[in-house]
C-alpha positions as CSV (number, residue, x, y, z in Angstrom):
1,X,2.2,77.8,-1.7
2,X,5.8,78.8,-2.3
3,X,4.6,82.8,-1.1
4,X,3.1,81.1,2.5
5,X,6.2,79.5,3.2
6,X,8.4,82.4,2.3
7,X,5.8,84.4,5.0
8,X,6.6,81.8,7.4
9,X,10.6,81.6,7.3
10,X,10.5,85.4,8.3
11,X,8.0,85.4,10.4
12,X,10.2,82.7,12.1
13,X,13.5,85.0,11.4
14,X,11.6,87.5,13.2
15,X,11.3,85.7,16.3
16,X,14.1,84.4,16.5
17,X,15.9,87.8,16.3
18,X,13.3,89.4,18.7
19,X,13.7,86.7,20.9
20,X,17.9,86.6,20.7
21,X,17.3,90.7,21.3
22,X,14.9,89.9,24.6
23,X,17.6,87.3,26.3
24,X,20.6,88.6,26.1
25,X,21.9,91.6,27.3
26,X,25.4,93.0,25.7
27,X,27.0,95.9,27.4
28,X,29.7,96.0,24.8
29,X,30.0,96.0,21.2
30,X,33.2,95.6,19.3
31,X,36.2,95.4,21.7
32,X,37.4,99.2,22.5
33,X,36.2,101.3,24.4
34,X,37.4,104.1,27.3
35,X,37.1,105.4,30.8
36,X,35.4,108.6,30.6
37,X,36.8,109.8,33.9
38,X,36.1,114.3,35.3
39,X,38.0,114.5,37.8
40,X,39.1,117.7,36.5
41,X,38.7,121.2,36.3
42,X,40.1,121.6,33.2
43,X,38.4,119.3,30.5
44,X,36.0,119.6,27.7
45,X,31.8,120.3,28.7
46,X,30.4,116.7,27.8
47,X,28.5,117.8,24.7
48,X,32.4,118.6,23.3
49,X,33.2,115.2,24.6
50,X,30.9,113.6,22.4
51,X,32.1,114.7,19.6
52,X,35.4,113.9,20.7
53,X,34.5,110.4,20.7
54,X,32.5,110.3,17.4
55,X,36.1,111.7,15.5
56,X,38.0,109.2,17.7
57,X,34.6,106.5,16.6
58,X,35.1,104.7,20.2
59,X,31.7,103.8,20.9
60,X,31.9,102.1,24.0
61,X,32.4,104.5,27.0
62,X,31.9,103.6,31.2
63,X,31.7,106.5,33.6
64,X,31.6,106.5,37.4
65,X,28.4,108.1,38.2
66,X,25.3,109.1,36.5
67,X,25.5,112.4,36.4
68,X,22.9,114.3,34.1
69,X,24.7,116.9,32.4
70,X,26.3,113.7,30.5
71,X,23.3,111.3,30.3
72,X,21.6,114.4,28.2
73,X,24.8,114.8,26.3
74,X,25.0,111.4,25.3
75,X,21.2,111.7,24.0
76,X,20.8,110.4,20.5
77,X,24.0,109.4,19.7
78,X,24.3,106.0,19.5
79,X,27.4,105.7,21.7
80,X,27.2,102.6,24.5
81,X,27.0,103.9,28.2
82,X,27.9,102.3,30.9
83,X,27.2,104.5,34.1
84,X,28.4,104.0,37.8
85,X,26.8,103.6,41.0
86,X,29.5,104.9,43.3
87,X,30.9,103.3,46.3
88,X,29.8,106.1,48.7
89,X,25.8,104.9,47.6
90,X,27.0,101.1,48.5
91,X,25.3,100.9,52.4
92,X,22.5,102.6,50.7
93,X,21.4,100.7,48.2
94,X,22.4,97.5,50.0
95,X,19.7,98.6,53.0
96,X,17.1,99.8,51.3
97,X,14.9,98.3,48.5
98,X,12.7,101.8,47.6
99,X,16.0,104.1,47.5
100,X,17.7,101.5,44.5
101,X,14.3,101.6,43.0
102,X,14.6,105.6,42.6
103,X,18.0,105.5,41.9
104,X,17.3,103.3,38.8
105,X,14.3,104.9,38.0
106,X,15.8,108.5,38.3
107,X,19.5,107.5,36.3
108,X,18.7,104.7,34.1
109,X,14.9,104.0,33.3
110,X,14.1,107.9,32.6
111,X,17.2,108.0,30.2
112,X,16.8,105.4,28.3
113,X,14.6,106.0,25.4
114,X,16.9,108.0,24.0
115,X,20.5,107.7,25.6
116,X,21.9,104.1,25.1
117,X,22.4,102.9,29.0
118,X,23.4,100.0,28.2
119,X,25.1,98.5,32.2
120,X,25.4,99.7,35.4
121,X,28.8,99.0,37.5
122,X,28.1,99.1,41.3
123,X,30.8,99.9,43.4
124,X,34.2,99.8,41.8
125,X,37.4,97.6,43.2
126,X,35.7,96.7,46.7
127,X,36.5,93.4,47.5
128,X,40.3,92.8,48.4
129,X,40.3,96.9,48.7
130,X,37.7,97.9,51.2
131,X,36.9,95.6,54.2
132,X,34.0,97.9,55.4
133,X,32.1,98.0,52.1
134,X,32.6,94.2,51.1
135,X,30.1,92.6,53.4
136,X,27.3,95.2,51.3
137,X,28.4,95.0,48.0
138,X,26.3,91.7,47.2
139,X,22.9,93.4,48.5
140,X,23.5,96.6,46.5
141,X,24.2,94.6,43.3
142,X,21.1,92.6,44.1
143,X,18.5,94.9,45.1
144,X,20.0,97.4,41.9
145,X,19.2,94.3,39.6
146,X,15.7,93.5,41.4
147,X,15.0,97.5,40.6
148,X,16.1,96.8,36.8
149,X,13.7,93.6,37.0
150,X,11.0,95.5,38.6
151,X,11.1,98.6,35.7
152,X,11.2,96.1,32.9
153,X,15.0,97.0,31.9
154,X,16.5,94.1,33.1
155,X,17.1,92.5,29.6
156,X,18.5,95.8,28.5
157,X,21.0,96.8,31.2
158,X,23.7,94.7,32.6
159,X,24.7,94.8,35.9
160,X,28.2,93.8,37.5
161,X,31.0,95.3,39.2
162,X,34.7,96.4,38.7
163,X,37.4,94.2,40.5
164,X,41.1,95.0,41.0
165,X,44.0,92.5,40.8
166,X,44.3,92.6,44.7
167,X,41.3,89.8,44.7
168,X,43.4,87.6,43.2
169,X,46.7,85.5,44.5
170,X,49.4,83.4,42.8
171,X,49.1,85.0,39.6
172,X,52.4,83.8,38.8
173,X,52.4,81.5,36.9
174,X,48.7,82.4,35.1
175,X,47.7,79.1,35.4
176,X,48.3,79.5,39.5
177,X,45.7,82.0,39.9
178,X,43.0,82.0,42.9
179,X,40.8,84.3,44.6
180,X,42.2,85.2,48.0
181,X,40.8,83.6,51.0
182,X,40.5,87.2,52.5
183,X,37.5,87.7,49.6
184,X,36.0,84.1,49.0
185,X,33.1,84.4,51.6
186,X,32.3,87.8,49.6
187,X,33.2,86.5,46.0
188,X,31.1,83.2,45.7
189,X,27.9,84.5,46.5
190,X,28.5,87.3,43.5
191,X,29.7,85.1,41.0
192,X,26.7,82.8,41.9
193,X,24.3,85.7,41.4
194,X,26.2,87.0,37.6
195,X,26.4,83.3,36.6
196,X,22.5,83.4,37.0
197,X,21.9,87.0,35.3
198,X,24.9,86.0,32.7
199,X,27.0,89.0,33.8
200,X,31.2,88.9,33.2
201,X,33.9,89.3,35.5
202,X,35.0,92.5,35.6
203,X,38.6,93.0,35.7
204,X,41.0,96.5,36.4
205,X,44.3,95.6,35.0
206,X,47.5,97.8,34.9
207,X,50.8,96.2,33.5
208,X,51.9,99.8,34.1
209,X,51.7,99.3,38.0
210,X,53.4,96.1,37.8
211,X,56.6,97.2,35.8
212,X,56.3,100.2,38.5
213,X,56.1,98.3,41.9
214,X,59.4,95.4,40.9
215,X,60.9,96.7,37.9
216,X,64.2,94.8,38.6
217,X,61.9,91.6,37.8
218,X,59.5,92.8,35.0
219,X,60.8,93.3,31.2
220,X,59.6,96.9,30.3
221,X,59.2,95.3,26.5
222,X,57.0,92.2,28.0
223,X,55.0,94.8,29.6
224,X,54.4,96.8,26.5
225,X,53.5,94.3,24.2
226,X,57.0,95.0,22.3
227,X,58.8,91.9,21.4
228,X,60.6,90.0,23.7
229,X,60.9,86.0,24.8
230,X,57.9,86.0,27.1
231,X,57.2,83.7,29.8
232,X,55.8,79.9,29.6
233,X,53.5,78.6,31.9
234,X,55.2,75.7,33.8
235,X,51.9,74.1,34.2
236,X,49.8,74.8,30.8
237,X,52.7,75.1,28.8
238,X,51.2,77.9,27.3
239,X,53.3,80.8,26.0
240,X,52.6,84.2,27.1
241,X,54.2,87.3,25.1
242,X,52.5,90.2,26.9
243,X,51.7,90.7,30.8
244,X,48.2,91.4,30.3
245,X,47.7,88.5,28.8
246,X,49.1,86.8,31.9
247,X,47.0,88.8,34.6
248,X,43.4,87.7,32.3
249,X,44.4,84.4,32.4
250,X,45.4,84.5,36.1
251,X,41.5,85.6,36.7
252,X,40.2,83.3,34.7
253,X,42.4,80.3,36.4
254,X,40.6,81.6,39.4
255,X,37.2,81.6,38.0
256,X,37.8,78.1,37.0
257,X,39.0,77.0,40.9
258,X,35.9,78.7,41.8
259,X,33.7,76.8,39.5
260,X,32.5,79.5,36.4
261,X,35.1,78.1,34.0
262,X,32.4,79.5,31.0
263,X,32.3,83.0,32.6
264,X,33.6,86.1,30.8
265,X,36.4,88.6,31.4
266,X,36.1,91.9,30.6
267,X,39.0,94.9,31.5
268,X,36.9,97.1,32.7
269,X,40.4,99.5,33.2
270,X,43.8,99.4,31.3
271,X,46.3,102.0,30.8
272,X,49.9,103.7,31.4
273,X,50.8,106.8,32.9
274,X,52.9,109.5,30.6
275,X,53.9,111.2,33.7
276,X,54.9,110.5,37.2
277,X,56.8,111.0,40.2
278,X,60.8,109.7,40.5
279,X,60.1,106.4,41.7
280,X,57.9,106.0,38.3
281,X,60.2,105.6,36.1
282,X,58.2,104.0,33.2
283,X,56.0,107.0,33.4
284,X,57.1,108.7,30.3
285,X,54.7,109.6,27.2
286,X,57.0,107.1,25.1
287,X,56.1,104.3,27.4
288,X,52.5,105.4,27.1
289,X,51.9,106.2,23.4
290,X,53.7,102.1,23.0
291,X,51.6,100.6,25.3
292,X,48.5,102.2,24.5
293,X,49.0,101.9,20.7
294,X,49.8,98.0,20.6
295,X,47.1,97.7,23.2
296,X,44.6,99.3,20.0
297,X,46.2,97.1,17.4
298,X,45.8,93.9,19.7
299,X,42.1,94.4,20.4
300,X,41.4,94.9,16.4
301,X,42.4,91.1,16.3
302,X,39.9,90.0,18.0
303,X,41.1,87.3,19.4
304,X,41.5,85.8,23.1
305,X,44.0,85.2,25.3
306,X,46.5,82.1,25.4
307,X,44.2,80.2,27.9
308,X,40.8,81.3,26.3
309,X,41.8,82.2,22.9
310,X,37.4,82.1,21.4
311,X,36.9,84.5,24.1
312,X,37.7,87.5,22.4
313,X,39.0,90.3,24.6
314,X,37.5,93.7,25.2
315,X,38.6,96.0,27.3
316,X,37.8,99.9,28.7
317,X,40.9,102.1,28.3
318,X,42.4,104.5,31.0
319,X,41.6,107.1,30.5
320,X,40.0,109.5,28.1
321,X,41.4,112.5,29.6
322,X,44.4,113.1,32.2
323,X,42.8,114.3,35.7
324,X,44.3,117.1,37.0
325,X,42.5,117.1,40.6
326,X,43.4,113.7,41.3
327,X,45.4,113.1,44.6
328,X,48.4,110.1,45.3
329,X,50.9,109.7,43.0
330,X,51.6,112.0,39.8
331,X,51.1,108.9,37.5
332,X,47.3,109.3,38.8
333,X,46.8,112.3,36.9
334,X,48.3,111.5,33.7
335,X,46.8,108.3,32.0
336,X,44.7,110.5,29.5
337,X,44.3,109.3,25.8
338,X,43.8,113.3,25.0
339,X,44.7,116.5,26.5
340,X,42.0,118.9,27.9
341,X,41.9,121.2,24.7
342,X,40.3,118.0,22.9
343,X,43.9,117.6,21.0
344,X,45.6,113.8,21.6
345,X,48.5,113.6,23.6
346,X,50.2,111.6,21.7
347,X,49.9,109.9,18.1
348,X,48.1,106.0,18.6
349,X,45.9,106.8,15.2
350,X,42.9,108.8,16.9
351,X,42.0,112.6,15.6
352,X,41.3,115.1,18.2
353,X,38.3,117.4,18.3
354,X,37.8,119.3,14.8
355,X,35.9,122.6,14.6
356,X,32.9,122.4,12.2
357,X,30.5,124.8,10.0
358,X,28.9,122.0,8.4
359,X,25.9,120.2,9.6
360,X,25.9,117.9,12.6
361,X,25.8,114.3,12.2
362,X,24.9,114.1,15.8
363,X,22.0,116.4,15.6
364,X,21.0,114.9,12.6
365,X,20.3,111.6,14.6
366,X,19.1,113.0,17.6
367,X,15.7,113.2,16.4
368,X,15.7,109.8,15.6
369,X,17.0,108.3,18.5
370,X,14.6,110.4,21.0
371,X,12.0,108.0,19.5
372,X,13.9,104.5,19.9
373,X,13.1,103.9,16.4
374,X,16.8,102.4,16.1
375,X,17.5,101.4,18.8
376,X,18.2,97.7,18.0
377,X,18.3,95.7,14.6
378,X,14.4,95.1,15.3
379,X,12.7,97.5,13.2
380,X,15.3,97.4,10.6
381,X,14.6,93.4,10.1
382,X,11.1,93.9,10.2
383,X,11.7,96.9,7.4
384,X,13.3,94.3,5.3
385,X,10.9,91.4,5.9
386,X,7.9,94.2,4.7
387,X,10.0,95.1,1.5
388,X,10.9,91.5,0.7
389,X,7.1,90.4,1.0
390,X,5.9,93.5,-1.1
391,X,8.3,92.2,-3.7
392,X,5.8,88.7,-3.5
């Protein structure tokens, strides 16, 4: 009697787990990860990148296209990808059904048994950015989601888009914070659809550019996390001690005017600049290695923001590498985490790239991973359950 019941309870575990596995679809574990950015002549061939990212153990990692040379690179090894349909594919995709299906099918579906795709971003900072693109942004992201459905992947990649902080207004105080009426008529009927799908808000946020644009008005320290006597919101009375703090909570006062109170924010980009031009003074590698390394140390926590403090914050770093064929300002080039050798540019606890005789882990794996055997905490519960009941 007692040996049926026991088979029961697991067999029930086993759902359950299956089942959580089946509904929800996570495109980030932990809360760090980084902007994986080549646009550069000058930086490391992906394969060197990955094992960049294994020393530095970031496992969460969002680029802006899909292109193949880093989809195969990424084979096997575990680390979380988040690749990018680029605004230039936007009219595309929105138009036509078939050409989302291949693009799916060519960049996602035919990947994934062995490189861990685990969201697509489609389009990046549109809406409050570019007028000509917003009014198609809503049929890409649906007919790129309908391909996901239609390939059976839908559960296991998420689909969303970046936003800037030029879609949101009055973000002074946090509390004040709104969409601008310039993007509502494109904004609703997206945050309708990821409600439905259970996708976050995506949010690019730079305390960097802030400080930059009115430093006469921002507290350098207040935008680096360093101490200083913070701000208080007149209306929450809530306390704020950092800026990005202030510009989450300002998105998520707007997603509460709008009606999605419950829905997530990611920072999907966050970062400071070690060099610029004259009128970028905070641009210095000081600034950068301060902001960046409290910015580490405040993820770690775990913990939310002052107006959502159980929503713990995650968030994409800027970048993994400074871009040296960037155009615009000199700040645009230098936001990298490590310098093109593979060496850090500056000291915020991560090791650079390590030459090796001895065996490689990520090999080692490879194998594994080409035939999904762990790719989720399925077949290890079910190893377990088997054990256990052998043991009956």
């Amino acid at each position: 009697m007692m040996r049926a019941i026991r088979f029961c309870l697991i067999f029930l575990l086993l759902l359950f787990f299956i089942s959580y596995e089946n509904f929800i679809v996570r495109a980030f574990t932990g809360t760090y990860g980084i902007n994986y950015g080549r646009i550069a002549d000058n930086i490391p061939s992906p394969d060197k990148v990955v094992s960049l990212l294994r020393a530095a153990k970031i496992k969460n990692v969002r680029i802006y296209d899909s292109d193949h040379s880093v989809l195969n690179a990424f084979r096997g090894t575990g680390l979380e990808l988040v690749v990018g349909l680029n605004n230039g594919l936007l009219k595309e995709m929105s138009s036509d059904v078939d050409h989302a299906l291949d693009w799916v099918k060519d960049n996602v579906m035919d990947f994934l048994s062995d490189t861990k795709i685990v969201g697509i971003f489609v389009g990046n900072e549109i809406l409050g950015n570019d007028n000509d693109l917003s009014s198609v942004l809503m049929g890409a992201v649906k007919n790129v989601y309908n391909a996901t459905k239609k390939l059976g992947i839908d559960r296991a990649v998420q689909i969303t888009t970046a936003h800037s902080m030029a879609v949101l207004n009055n973000t002074f105080p946090p509390s004040y914070g709104i969409f601008r009426e310039s993007v509502n008529q494109f904004m609703k009927p997206l945050l309708e659809f990821f409600s439905e799908i259970g996708s976050p808000f995506c949010l690019n946020a730079y305390p960097f550019l802030v400080y930059t644009y009115e430093p006469g008005k921002i507290d350098i320290n207040y935008a680096l996390f360093e101490k200083n006597k913070g701000i208080v919101d007149n209306r929450t009375n809530l306390h704020y001690d950092n800026l990005l703090d202030a510009q989450i909570d300002a998105a998520y006062a707007a997603l509460e005017a709008a009606g999605y109170k419950k829905m997530e924010v990611i920072i999907t980009e966050t970062g400071w600049a070690s060099h610029g031009d004259q009128n970028e003074p905070g641009a210095t590698v000081e600034n950068a290695k301060t902001y960046n390394f409290n910015l580490r140390k405040r993820l770690a926590k775990r913990k939310g923001t002052p107006l959502r403090p159980k929503s713990v914050l995650k968030a994409y770093i800027f970048a993994l590498f400074n871009e040296d064929l960037k155009t615009g300002a000199t700040s645009e080039k230098n936001f990298g985490l490590f310098k093109p050798d593979g060496s850090i540019a500056y000291n915020i606890g991560f090791s650079g790239m390590k030459s090796s005789s001895g065996p490689s882990t990520h090999l080692a794996l490879k194998g594994i991973h080409a035939h999904g055997v762990f790719r989720s905490g399925t077949f290890l519960l079910a190893l377990f359950a088997t054990l256990f009941l052998l043991e009956l």
